[in-house]
N, C-alpha and C positions, 0 to 999 in steps of 0.2 A: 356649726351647721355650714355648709358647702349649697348656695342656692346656684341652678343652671337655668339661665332664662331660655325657656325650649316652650314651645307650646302644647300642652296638653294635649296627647295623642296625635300627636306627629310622629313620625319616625327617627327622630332627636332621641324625642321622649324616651319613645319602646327600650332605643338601644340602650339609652343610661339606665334604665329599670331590670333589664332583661335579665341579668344577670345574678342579681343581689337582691335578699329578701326587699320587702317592700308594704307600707304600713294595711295597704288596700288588703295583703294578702295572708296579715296577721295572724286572721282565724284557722288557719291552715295550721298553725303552731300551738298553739290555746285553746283549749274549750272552756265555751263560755260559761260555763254555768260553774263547772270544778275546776279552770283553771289548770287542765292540767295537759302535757304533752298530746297531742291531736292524733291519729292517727294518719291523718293526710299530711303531716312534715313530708315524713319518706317519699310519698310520691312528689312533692312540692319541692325538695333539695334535687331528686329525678329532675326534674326540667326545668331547675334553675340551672343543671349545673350544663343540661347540654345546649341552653344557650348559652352560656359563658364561654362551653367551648366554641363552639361556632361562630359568637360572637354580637350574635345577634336575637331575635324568637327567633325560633323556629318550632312549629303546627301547634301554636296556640290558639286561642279564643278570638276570634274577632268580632264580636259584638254581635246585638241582636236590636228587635226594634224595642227592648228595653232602656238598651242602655244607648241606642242612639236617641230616645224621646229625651234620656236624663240629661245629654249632653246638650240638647236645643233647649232644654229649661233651665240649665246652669245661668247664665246671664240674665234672666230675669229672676233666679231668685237671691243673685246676688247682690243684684241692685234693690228688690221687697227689703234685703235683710240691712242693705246699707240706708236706706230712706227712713224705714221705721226705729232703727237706733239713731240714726242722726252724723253715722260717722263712714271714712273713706276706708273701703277692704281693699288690701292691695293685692293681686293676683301673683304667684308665683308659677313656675311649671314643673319645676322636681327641684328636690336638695335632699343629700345625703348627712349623716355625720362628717366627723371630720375626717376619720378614718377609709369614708366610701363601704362600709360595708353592710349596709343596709339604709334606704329614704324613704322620702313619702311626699305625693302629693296633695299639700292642702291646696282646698279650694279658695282659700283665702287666710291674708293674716291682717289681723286683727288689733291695731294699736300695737304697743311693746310685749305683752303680754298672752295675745291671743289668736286661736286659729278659726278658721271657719271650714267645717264640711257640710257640703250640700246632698242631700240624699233627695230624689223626685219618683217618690213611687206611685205606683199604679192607686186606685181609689181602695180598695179592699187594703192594701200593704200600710196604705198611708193611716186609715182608718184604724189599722190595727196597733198600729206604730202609739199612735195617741193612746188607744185604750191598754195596751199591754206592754210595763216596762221591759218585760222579758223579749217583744219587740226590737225594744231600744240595744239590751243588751246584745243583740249580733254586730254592733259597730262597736263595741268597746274594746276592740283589740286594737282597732284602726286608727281609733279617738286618742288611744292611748302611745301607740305607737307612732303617731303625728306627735306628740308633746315630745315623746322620746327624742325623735332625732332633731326638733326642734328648737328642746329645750323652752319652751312654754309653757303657760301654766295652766290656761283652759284653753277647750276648745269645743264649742257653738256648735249641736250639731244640727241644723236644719232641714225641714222636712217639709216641703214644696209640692204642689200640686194647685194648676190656674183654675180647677174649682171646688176648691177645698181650704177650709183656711189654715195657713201653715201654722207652725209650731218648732218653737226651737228649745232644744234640755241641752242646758252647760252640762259640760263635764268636763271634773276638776282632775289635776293631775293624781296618779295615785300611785305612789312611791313605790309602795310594794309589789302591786301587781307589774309595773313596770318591769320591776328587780325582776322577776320572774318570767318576762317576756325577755328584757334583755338574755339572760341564761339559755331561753330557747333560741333566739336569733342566733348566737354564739355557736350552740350546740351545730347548727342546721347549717351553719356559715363551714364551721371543719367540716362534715356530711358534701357539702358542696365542693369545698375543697378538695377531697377525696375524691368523689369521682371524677370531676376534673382530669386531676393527675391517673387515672386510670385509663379515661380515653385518650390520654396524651400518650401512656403506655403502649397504649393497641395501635394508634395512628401510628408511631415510630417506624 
């Protein structure tokens, strides 16, 4: 593992990520239920690869007030999650393999052993999250692909809302499913590769 101290969603971040798959964007590769090739890879190696060329994003997602509420509650539910275990999360902002070809940003790590992701969703999401593991399982690609490039063995995944009492499900590493996400990462990595070398062709 290759850690880059950048801070989460800065423009550091963007550009180490922009490039190369990434644990957040897993589900793109997997589906969750049969594990099996997504049909959103193809569009997903698509605009991996024309930032790569570029260098940078270019006309992606910039957030909504979703994901800006989940970024203002990140810090408190890191510290709920560090007070009620009793122990210190250390913050990371991205790390890759060792190879660079695919990272992921844990929201925390956890002793020698473990990660933390924070998930803060709305009151109905969260609610449902508790009552329906099938819920749970739209992060396991993520959960999984964080151990992947980190080489850990669980990872915490908590579920945060200031009124609602949170909830956290380990999830342990799973060898297998991994094997089969690396394969896709792999596969989507030459895909990206590809077109790359094709706009490089047309630039010429």
């Amino acid at each position: 593992m290759i850690p880059f101290d950048v801070d989460q969603n800065s423009d550091e971040w963007e550009v180490l990520r922009s490039g190369i798959p990434t644990a957040s964007e897993f589900s793109n590769l997997l589906t969750p239920k049969k594990q099996e090739l997504s049909t959103q890879a193809k569009p997903y190696a698509w605009q991996k690869a024309a930032n790569r060329f570029y260098g940078r994003p270019i006309d992606t997602f910039g957030g909504n007030s979703a994901t800006e509420r989940g970024h203002e509650l990140e810090d408190q539910a890191r510290f709920w999650y560090g007070f009620i275990r009793g122990i210190t999360v250390e913050q990371i902002g991205f790390c890759t393999t060792d190879d660079k070809t695919f990272g992921c940003s844990p929201d925390g790590l956890v002793g020698d052993d473990g990660l933390l992701q924070i998930k803060c969703l709305m009151g109905k999401a969260h609610v449902g999250a508790m009552d329906d593991e099938n819920e749970i399982k739209k992060y396991f690609a993520q959960v999984q692909g964080e151990m992947l490039v980190t080489g850990r063995a669980w990872n915490d995944l908590l579920f945060f809302h200031p009124e609602l009492p949170p909830f956290v499900r380990r999830i342990d590493a799973d060898a297998e499913y991994q094997c089969r996400l690396l394969e896709q990462i792999k596969e989507v990595n030459a895909d990206i590769d590809r077109l790359v070398a094709m706009l490089k062709a047309e630039a010429a």
